[in-house]
C-alpha positions in Angstrom: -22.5 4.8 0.2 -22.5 2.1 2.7 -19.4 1.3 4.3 -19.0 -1.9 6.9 -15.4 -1.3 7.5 -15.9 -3.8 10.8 -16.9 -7.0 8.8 -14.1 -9.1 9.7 -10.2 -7.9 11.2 -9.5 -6.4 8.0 -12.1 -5.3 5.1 -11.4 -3.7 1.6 -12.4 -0.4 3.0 -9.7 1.9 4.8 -9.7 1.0 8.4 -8.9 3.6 10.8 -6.3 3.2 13.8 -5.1 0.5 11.8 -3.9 1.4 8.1 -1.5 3.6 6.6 -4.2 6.0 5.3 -3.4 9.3 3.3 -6.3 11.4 3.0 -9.9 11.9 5.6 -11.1 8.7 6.4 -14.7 9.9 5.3 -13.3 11.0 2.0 -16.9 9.9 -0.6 -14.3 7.4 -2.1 -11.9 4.6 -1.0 -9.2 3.4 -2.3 -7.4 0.4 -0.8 -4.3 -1.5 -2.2 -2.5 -4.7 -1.4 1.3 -4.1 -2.4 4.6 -5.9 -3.0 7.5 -3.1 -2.8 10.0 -4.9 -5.2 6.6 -6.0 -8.1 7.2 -4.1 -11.3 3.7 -3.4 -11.8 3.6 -2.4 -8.2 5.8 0.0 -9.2 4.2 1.3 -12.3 1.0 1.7 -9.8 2.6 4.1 -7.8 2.8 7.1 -10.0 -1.0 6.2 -11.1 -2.0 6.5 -7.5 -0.3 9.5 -6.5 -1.7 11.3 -9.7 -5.1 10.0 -8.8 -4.5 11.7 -5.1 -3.2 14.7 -6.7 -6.2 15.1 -8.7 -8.7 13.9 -6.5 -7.4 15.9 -3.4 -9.5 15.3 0.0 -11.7 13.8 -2.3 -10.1 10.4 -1.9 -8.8 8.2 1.0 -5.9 5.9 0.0 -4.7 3.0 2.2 -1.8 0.4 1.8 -1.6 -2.8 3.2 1.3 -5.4 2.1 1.1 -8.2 0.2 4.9 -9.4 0.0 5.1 -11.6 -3.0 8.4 -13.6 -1.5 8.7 -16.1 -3.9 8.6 -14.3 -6.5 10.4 -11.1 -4.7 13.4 -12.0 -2.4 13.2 -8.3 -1.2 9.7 -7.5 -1.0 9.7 -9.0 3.1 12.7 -6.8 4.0 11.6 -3.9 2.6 7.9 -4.4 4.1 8.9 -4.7 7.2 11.4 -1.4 6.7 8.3 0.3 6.0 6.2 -1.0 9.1 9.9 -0.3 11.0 9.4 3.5 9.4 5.8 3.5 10.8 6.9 2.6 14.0 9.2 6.1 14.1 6.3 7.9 12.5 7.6 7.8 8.6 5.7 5.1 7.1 4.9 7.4 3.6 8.2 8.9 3.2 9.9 5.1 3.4 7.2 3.8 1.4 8.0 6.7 -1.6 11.1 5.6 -1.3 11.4 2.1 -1.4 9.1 2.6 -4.5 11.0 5.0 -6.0 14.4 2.7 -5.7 12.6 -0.4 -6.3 15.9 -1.6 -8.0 17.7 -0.7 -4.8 16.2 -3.0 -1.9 19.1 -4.5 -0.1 18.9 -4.2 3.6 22.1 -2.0 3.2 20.5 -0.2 0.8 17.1 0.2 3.1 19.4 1.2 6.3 20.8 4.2 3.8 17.0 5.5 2.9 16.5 5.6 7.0 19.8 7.4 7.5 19.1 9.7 4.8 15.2 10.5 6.4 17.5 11.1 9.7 15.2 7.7 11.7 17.1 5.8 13.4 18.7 3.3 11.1 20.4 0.9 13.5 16.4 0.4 15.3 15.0 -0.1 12.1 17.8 -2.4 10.9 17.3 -4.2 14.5 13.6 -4.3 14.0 14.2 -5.7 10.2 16.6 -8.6 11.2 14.1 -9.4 14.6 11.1 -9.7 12.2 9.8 -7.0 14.8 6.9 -6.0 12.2 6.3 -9.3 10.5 3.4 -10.4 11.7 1.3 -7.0 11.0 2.7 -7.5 7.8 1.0 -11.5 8.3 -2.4 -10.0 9.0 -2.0 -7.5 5.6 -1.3 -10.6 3.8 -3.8 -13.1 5.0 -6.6 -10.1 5.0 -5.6 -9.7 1.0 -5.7 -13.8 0.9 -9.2 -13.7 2.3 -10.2 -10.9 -0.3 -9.1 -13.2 -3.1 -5.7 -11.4 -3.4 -3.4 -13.1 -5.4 -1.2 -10.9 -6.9 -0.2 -7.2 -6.8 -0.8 -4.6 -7.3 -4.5 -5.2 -6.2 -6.6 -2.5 -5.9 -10.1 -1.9 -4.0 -11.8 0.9 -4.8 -15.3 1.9 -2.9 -15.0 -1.5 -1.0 -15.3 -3.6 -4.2 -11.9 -5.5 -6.1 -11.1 -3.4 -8.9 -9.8 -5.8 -12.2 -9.8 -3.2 -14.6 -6.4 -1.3 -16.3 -4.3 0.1 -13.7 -4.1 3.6 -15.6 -5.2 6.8 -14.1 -8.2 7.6 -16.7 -10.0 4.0 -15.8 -9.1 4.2 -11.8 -10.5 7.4 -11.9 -13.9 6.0 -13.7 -13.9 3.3 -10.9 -13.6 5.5 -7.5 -15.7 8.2 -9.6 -18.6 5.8 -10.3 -18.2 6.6 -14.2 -17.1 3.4 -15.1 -20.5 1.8 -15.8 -21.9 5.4 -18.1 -18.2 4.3 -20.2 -18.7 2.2 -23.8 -16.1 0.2 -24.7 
């Protein structure tokens, strides 16, 4: 599989140093998606990819990048830039479960509570929110997904390539699995 992760600042494949990356970087397949924390179909995503990484173990390398859809989400900023703040204290996956998890729960009071509760230190990350500390790595997610033709989430690129298909475990699993072409409608 060819992989030319160094195209521009930000390709659809996982870039290391860079990207919140769960599973080895030279894992044979690649998932990458561009995500809005308070999107409904964001959050129907989640449990599909965390079955997929189940499943697919070491197998698979899953990245997030955010893709804050503020117009249509008046939380989904805040609660980016909680997760970059989480990053910055070494918890970016736990705060990113979370805010998934309580997608109906995304006030910044609400945000401070999930970093008490992970024992960070809420009144930084609460400082960091309100300072827009993290907002312009969450500029370069957004214009990187802009530049990909991103224009709505949950997007998904799988082996490098934008993935329109159902966002259901069976048919993501075809995609990163390369089954997807052998499948009749």
């Amino acid at each position: 599989m060819k992989r030319n992760p160094t195209a521009d600042s930000l390709s659809t494949w996982p870039m290391p140093n860079r990207d919140h990356i769960q599973g080895p970087i030279d894992a044979p397949m690649m998932l990458v998606e561009y995500g809005d924390y308070e999107c409904p179909y964001c959050g129907e995503a989640y449990p599909v990819v965390k079955e997929i990484q189940k499943r697919m173990g070491n197998l698979v390398c899953f990245a997030f990048r955010n893709f804050p859809l503020v117009n249509a989400h008046p939380h989904a900023q805040h609660a980016a830039e909680a997760a970059e703040a989480a990053a910055a204290q070494g918890h970016f996956w736990e705060m990113h479960d979370l805010l998934y998890e309580n997608q109906q729960a995304l006030e910044d009071d609400d945000i401070v509570g999930y970093a008490s509760a992970m024992h960070l230190d809420a009144n930084r990350l609460q400082r960091e929110i309100s300072t827009g500390t993290h907002a312009a790595r969450i500029r370069e997610d957004f214009r990187s997904g802009a530049r990909h033709d991103v224009n709505g989430t949950p997007t998904f690129f799988v082996n490098g390539v934008r993935y329109d298909g159902e966002t259901d475990v069976e048919e993501l699993l075809a995609a990163l699995t390369g089954k997807a072409a052998l499948r009749t409608p």
